[in-house]
C-alpha positions as CSV (number, residue, x, y, z in Angstrom):
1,X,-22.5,-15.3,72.5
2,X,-19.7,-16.5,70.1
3,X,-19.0,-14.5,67.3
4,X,-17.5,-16.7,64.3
5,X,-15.4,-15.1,61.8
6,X,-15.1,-16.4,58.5
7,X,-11.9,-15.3,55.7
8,X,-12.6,-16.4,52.2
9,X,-9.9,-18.1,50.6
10,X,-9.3,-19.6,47.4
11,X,-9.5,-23.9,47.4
12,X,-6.0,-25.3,48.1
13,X,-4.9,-26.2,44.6
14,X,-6.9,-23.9,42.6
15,X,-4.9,-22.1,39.6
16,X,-4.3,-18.2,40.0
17,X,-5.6,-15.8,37.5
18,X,-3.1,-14.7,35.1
19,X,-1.9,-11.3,34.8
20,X,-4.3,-8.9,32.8
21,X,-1.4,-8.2,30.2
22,X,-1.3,-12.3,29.0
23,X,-5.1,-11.7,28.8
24,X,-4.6,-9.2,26.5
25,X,-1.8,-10.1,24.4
26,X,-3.6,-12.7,21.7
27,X,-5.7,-9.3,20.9
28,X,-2.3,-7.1,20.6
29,X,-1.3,-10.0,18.7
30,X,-3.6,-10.1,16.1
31,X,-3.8,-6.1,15.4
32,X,-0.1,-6.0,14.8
33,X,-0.5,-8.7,12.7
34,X,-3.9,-7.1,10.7
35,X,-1.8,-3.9,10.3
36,X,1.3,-5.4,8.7
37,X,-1.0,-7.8,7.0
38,X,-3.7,-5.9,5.7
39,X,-3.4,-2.0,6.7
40,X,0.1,-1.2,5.6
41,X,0.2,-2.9,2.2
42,X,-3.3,-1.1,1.3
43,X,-1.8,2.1,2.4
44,X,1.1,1.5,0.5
45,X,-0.6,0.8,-2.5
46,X,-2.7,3.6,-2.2
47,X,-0.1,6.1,-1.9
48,X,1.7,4.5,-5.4
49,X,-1.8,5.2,-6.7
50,X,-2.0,8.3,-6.0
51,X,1.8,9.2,-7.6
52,X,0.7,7.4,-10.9
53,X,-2.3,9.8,-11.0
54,X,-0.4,12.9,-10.1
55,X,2.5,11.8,-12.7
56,X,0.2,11.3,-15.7
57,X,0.6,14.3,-18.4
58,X,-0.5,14.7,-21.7
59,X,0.6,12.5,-24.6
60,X,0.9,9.1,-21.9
61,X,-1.1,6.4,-23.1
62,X,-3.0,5.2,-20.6
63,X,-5.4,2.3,-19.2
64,X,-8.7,3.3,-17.2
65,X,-10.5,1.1,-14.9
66,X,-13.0,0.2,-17.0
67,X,-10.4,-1.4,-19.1
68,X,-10.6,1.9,-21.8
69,X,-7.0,2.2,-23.7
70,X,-6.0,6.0,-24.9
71,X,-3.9,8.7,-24.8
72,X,-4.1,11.6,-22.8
73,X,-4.9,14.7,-24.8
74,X,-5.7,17.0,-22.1
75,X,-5.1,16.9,-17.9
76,X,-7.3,19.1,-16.0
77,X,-7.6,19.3,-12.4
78,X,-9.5,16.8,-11.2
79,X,-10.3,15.0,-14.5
80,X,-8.8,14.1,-18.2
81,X,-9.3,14.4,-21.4
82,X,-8.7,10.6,-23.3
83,X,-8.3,10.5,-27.2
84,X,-9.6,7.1,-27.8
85,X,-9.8,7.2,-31.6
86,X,-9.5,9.7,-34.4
87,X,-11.5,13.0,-33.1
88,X,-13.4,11.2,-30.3
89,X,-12.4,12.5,-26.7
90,X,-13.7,11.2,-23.4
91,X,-13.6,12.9,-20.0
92,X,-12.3,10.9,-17.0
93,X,-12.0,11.4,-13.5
94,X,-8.5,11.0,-12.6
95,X,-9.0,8.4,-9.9
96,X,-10.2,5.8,-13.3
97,X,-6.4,5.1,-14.2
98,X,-4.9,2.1,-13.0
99,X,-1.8,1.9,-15.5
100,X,0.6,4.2,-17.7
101,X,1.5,1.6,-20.3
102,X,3.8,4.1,-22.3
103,X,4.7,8.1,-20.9
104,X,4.9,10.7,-23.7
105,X,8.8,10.8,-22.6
106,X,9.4,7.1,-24.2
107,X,7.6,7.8,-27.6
């Protein structure tokens, strides 16, 4: 009795499969390119957020999110106070200002 032995081998001309890093590296690719692209400038602009809202005092005339022009009569911890006309006040959260159009400094 004949035993027959049998090796498996690729086909002659057959292309080898590329190492697992160059399969990889259109995906490294792209998140390096999503952080620069869209993470770090969000971040960025966060963080100069954040310094506006921690900068504003009283007397800066301000602009809310909601597109409310005032001046800032009171700051609190988490909110302010806004004096929008003659004796009218309005509470805001402190996250609501997107712009100091004029600090109490410059007046």
């Amino acid at each position: 009795m004949q035993t027959l032995t049998l090796l498996a081998q690729a086909a002659p001309g057959a292309p080898e499969q590329p190492p697992v890093l160059f399969q990889f590296l259109p995906l490294i690719i792209i998140a390096v390119l999503f952080y620069f692209l869209l993470i770090r400038p969000q971040q960025k602009k966060q963080k100069e957020h954040q310094q506006l809202v921690a900068s504003v005092k009283t007397g800066d005339k301000v602009v809310t999110a909601g597109g409310l022009h005032g001046i800032v009569a009171n700051v609190k911890e988490t909110t302010f106070l806004l004096k929008v006309a003659d004796n009218v006040k309005m509470e805001f959260d402190k996250s609501s200002i997107t712009s100091v159009t004029k600090s109490a400094e410059a007046a």
